[in-house]
Phi, psi and omega in degrees: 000141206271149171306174185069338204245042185280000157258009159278302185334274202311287191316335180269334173318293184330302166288330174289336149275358185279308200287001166287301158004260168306303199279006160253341179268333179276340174268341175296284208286037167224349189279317184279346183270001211267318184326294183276028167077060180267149172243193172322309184286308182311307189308305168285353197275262214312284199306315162340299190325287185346318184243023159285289185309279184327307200294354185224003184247326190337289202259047160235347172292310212269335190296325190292314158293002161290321180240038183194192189256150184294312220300313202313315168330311196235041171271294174326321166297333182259336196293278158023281169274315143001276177318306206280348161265323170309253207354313174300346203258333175276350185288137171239007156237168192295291188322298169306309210270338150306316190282336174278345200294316173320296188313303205283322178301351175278322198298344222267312166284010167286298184325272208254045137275334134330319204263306159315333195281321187297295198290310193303333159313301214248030172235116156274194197287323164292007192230345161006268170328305175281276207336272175322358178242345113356281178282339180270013132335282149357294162267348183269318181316313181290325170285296174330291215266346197272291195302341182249001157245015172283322185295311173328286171315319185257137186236136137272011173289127188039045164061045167253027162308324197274313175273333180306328248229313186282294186318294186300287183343303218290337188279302174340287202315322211290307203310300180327315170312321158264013183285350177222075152275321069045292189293356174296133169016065138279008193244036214249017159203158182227127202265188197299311194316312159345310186293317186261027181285000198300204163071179227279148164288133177275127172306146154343275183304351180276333231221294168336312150334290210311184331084096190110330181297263146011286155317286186298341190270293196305331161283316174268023177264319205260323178283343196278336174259021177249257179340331174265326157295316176303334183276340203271313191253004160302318158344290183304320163323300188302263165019269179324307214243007161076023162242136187308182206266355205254320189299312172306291189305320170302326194282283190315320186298306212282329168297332170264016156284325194273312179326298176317282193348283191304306175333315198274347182264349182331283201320325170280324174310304164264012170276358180260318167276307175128165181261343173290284174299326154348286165312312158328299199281341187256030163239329148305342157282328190270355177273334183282333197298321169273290204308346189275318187298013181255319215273167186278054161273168203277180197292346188277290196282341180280309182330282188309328201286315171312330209255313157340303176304317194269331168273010186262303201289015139316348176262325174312294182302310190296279186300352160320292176253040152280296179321300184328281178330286184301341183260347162282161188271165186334300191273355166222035172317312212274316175282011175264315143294002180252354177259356184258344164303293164010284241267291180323299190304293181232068142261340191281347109006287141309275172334303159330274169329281148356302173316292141350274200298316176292317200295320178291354182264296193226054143098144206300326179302322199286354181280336206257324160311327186303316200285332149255037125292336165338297176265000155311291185321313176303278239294294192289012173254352167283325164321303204295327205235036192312164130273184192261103199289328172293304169312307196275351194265318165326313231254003155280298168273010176082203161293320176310326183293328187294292143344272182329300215288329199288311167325325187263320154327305191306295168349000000 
């Protein structure tokens, strides 16, 4: 990250502790619902739960954040996710530890519609691409460090699964507590387009419209639940396949490794492919790589497919929310992430849930087949449905960018 940029800095600490949090707390509460005899269908219930509540607050969030500052979101978010992991780890039923699972899952989307909304403002349009692939650093740092100290923490030796499991939340809550540390005048210039965002609302369906929109909501819809099963069932895998709780976490850690990796590597990456095919191939590698996570290979070969797996679904969120951003119009940025969050929620809902239902008809390996025809589904919908680049660059920088290109014609 470049000088000058010390409010991205503060913003990815920030988001690596809230999101170490979350990626330590969702395989403990599943390690803990497994304790208190949740089965497969439970399992996936309760990781729904998690994206209900986010599913009907998204886009009254994202309208509030079109006209006002970001930064308050995201203090409310770790107060938030805090509650919603104690609490989870003190729930002695299936039922309670869903409603904090809720809880936490709101908080996780205060955080980070607040925190998208921060780059898309304070970027300009050419630094897009690195920024959003900067800050979602951010969550893969959290995703790296969450699963392997959820493994740590949690023991099934002599039934103490239920308190090792109850321990890790609680710490979870602590680590979350420290994102706002972070968080001082993160918020600290706003650029003009921001100043004229006023006036009448862009409809939904208009922004839904939009070309590129659509691609983009759908695409960080199938990596963001490819990413979420694997944190909910890898667990259950583990279980079925006689590998520990420590190991499943180094396994989950080595999938959000690979994940930095492509981030720091984006740039050259799409200046060779291009962001349409990009998107395509690594969404198309990571659905045969999960559907390959069904079949009953040894822990060596789950290793390579994982760490394979995490850089290709590395590409997906960051350019996701580029595509969103550039192909919306001017004045409704922040609710076109926050509708591409929608999308995100509810898959983390669905998918799950889906999940559930399969693994319990035909055996905990069958969510992760599901999972790749998803992203079978991206890859030809990046083909199909591209945005338009010369269109999405209008329509992220505005007139100044219009202004910038006529000045250098004149030349």
């Amino acid at each position: 990250m470049m000088p000058g940029r010390g409010w991205l800095v503060r913003l990815v600490i920030a988001f690596g502790f809230a999101q170490a949090a979350v990626s330590m707390a969702r395989p403990a509460v599943s390690y803990r619902a497994l304790a208190l005899g949740a089965d497969e269908r439970a399992i996936g219930v309760i990781a729904g739960v998690y994206a209900l509540l986010p599913l009907f607050a998204a886009v009254p969030l994202g309208r509030r954040t079109d006209h006002g500052r970001c930064a308050p979101l995201l203090p409310a978010g770790v107060v938030l996710i805090a509650a919603g992991c104690a609490l989870s780890g003190t729930a002695n039923s299936l039922a309670v530890m869903a409603a904090w699972s809720g809880v936490m899952g709101l908080g996780h989307l205060c955080f980070v519609i607040g925190a998208q909304s921060i780059v898309a403002r304070q970027s300009a349009p050419a630094e897009q691409d690195r920024n959003f692939g900067h800050f979602t650093i951010g969550a893969s740092l959290g995703q790296l460090v969450g699963p392997v100290a959820a493994g740590l923490l949690v023991s099934g030796q002599d039934g103490a699964m239920a308190r090792t499991s109850a321990l890790a939340l609680v710490v979870s809550a602590g680590v979350a507590a420290v994102s706002f540390s972070s968080l001082w005048r993160i918020e600290h210039r706003v650029g003009p387009a921001v100043r004229t965002a006023g006036g009448a609302k862009v409809p939904v369906h208009r922004i839904l419209r939009t070309r590129g929109v659509p691609a983009g909501i759908f695409i960080s819809l199938a990596v963001l639940s490819a990413t979420d099963i694997l944190t909910a069932y890898l667990p259950v895998i583990g279980e079925h396949r006689g590998i520990a709780p420590s190991v499943v976490g180094l396994l989950l850690s080595l999938r959000a490794a690979a994940t930095i990796a492509c981030r720091l590597v984006m740039t050259p990456m799409i200046r060779v492919l291009g962001r349409t095919a990009l998107m395509s191939v690594t969404c198309l590698v990571a659905g045969l790589l999960c559907a390959g996570i069904a079949l009953p290979v040894p822990v060596w070969a789950l290793a390579v497919m994982l760490a394979v797996l995490g850089f290709c679904l590395g590409v997906g969120q960051p350019l996701s929310m580029t595509t969103v951003v550039q192909a919306a119009p001017p004045k409704a940025r922040s609710t076109a992430l926050a509708l591409r969050l929608t999308g995100n929620r509810l898959g983390q809902v669905a998918a799950p849930a889906s999940a559930g239902l399969v693994a319990g008809v035909a055996g905990t390996a069958a969510p992760f087949a599901m999972l790749g025809v998803l992203l079978l589904g991206a890859s030809a919908l990046a083909l199909r449905d591209p945005g338009r680049g010369g269109g999405s660059r209008r329509a992220a920088g505005g007139c100044a960018a219009s202004r910038e290109t006529r000045r250098t014609r004149a030349k």
